[in-house]
C-alpha positions in Angstrom: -32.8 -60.8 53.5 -34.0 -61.7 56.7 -32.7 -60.2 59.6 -31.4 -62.6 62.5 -32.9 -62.0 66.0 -29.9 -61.3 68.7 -28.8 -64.4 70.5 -28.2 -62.6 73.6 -31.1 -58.8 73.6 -30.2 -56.2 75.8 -33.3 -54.8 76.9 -32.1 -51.5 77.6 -30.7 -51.4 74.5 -33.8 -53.0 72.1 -35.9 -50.3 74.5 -33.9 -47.0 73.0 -33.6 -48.2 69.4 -37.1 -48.6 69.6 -37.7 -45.1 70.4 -35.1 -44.0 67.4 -37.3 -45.9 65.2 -40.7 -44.2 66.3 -39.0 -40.7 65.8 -37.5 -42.3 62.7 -40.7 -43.1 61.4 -42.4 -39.8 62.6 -42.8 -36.9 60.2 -42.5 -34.4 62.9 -41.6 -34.2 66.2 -43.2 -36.2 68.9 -44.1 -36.3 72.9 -42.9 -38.9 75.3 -46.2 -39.7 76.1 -46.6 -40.6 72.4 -43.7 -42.4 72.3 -44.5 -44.0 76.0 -48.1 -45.4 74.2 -46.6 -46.7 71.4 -44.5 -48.8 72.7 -46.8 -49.5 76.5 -43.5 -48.6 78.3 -43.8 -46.2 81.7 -43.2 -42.3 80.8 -40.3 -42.5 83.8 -38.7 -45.2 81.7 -39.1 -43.3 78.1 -37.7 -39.9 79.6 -34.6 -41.6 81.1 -33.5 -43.2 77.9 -34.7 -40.1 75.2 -32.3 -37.7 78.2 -28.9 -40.2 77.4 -30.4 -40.5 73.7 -30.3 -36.7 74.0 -26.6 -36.2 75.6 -25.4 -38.3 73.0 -26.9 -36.6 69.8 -29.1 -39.5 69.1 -32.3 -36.9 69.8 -33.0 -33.6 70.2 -35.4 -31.6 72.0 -37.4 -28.8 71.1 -37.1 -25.7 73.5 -40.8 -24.6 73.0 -42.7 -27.7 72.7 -40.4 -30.1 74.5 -41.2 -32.6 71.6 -38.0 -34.9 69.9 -36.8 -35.6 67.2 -33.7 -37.6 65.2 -30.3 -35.7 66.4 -27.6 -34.6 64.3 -25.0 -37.7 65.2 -27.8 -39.7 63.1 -27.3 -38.1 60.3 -23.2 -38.0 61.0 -23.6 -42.0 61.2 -25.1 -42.4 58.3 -23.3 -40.1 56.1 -20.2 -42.3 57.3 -21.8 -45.4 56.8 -22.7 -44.1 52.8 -18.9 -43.3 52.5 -18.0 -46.4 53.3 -20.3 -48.6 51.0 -18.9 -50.3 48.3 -21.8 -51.0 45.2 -20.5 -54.2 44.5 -19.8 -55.6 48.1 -23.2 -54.8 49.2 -25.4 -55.7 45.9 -23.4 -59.3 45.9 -25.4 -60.8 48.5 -28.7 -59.9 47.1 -27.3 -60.6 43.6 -26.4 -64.1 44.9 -29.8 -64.5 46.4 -31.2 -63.6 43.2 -29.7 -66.9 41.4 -30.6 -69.0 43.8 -34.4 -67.6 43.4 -34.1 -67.6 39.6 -31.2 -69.8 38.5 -30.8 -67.2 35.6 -27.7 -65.3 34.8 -28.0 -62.0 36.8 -25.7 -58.4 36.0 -25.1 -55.2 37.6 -24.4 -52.4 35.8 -23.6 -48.7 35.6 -23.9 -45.8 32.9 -20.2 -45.1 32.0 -19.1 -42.9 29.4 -22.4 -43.7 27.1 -22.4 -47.4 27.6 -23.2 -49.7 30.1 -20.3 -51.2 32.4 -21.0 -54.2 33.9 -20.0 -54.5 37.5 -20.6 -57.5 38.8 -22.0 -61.1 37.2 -23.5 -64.0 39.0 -23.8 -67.5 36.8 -27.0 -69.7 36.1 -25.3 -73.1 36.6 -27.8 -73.6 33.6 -26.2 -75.2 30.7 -26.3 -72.8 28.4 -25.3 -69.4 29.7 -24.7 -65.6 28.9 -21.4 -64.8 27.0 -20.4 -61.8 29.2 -18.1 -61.2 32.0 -17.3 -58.1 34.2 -16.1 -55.1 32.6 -18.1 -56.1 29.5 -19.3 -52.8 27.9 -23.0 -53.0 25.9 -24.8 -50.3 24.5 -27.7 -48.2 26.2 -30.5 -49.0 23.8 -31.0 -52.3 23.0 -30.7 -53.6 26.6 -32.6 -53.9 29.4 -30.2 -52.3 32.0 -29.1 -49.6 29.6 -32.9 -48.8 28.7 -33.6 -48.4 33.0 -30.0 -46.4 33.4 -31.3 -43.5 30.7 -34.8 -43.8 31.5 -34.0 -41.7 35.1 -31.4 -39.5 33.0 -33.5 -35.4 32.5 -34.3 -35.6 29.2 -31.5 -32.7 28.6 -28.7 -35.0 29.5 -29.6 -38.0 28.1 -30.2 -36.0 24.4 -26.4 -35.0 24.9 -25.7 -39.1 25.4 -27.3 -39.8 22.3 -26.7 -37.1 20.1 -23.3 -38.0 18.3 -24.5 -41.9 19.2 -26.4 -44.3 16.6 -28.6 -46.7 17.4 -27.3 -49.7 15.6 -29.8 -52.4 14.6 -28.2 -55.4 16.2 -31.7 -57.8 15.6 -35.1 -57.3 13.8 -36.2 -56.0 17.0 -33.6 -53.7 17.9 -35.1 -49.7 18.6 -33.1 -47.4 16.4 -35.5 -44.8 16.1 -34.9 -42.1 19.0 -38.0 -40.5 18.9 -39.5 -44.3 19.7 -36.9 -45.0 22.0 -37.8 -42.0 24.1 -41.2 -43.2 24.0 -40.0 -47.0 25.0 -37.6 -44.8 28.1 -40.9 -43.2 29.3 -43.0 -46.5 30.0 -39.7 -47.6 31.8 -39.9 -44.6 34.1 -43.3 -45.0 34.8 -43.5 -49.1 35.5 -40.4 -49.2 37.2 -38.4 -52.0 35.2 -37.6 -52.8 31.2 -37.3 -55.3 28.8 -34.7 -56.5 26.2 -37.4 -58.8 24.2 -34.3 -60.0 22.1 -33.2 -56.5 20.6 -29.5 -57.3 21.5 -29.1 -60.6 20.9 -31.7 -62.5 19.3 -32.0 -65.5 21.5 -31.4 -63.8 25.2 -34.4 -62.4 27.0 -33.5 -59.5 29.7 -35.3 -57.8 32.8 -33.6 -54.7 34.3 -34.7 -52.7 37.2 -33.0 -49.9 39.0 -30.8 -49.2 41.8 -31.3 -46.3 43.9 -29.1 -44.5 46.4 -30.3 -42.2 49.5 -30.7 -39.4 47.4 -33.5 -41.3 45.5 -31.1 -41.2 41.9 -30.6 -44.1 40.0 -26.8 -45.4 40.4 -26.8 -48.7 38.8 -29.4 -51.4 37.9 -29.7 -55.0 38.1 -30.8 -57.4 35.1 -31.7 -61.2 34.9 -30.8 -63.0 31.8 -31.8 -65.8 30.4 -32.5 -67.7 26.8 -35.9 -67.0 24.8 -36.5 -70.6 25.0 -36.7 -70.5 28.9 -38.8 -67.3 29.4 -42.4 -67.4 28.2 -45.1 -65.1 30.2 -45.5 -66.8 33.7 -41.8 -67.0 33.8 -41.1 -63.3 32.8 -43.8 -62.7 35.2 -41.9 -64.4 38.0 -38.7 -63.0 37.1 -39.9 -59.4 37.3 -41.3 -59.9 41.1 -38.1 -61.4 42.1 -36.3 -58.8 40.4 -38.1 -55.6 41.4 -38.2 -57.1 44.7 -34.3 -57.6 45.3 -33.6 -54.5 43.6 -35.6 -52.3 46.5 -34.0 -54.3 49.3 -30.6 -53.0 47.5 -31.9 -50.0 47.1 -32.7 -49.5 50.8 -29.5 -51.1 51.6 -28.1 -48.0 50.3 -30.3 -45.7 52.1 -33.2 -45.0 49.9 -36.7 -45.0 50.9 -40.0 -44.9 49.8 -40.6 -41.5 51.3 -38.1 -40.0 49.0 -40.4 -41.4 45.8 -43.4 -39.6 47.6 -41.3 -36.3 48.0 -40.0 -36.5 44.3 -36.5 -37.4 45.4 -36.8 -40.7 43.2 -37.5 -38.9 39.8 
């Protein structure tokens, strides 16, 4: 989602959020003059804004090298903002954008007591449709969202999931080995999304792909749905991009970025 330029900028005010976005940016601290290059602004200019920036909390300074860095009321603000988030409010949005990309049924779900739990459910205005609604419970192994939800579980927690749990066959294609559904769990980790290639219902086609929060762990995960009849390579190919794509911009809605992957805070 594209973000809308400000009818009316303040300059002074575009000026010092583009100096929190530098330092933001930055893996250590950094120098006005730095900061002054970066963004071709005079040093007189970037000290008067980084001192307010400074009185506020925004930035700190460091005693020795008289570098700066991101203040302590940034982290306050944003530990309030993930307080006040709402999964569903902010992943509907997204979700809706989503349909009108794919015109495919698309879910959001969470691991609750073994099971999926679907949150929240935007229609295909496709004729034929999904039969589920929200609160719908499915089980973990033979869909696509449940398959991405235990793939980011430690192995440890997700064998105390399935221990007292079958795996009932509900197609000629459903996993109910565990040792092979381990294996199937792994290649989900690793490529980031999963497939349901009719092991739930025969007829339905799934993609699922994860939902981080600022900690890097996997909350939730969204899936597109969508008959076998409609979904042959190029399609599933499509769907996946859109998917993986709307899923990160959730995902960073909620605070997550790609730095955390790097640092092995998105396991």
């Amino acid at each position: 989602m594209a973000k809308d330029k400000p009818a009316y900028p303040i300059k002074v005010l575009n000026k010092s959020l583009s100096i929190l976005e530098i330092l933001l940016q930055q893996n250590s601290p950094t120098n006005m003059t730095e900061i002054s290059e970066k963004l071709g602004l005079y040093p007189s200019t970037i000290h008067r804004i980084l001192d307010t920036l400074k009185h506020w909390g925004y930035v700190e300074q460091e005693a020795d090298t008289q570098r700066y860095q991101l203040g302590p009321k940034l982290l306050e603000l944003g530990l309030a903002k993930l307080n006040q988030m709402d999964l569903v409010r902010e992943a509907t949005p997204y979700l809706k954008d989503l349909i009108n990309q794919c015109n495919e049924t698309v879910h959001l779900g969470i691991l609750r007591e073994g099971e999926v739990f679907y949150l929240a459910k935007e229609e295909s205005s496709q004729t034929i449709r999904m039969c589920s609604y929200v609160g719908k419970r499915a089980p973990l192994h033979c869909t696509a969202l449940g398959k991405v939800l235990l793939a980011d579980i430690p192995e440890e927690e997700r064998k105390k999931i399935l221990e007292d749990k079958e795996l009932p066959r509900l197609t000629d294609k459903t996993i109910t080995d565990k040792k092979e559904l381990e294996k199937e769990l792994k290649v989900v980790k690793k490529q980031g999304f999963a497939l349901d290639r009719g092991e739930n219902e025969k007829d339905v086609r799934c993609i699922a792909a994860p939902i981080r929060n600022h900690q890097g762990k996997v909350i939730a995960a969204i899936s597109i749905s969508s008959p076998a009849y409609r979904t042959d390579l190029n399609k599933q190919n499509y769907l996946k991009k859109a998917l993986i794509q709307v899923s990160n911009e959730i995902s960073k809605r909620l605070g997550y970025t790609e730095k955390l992957q790097k640092k092995g805070g998105g396991k």
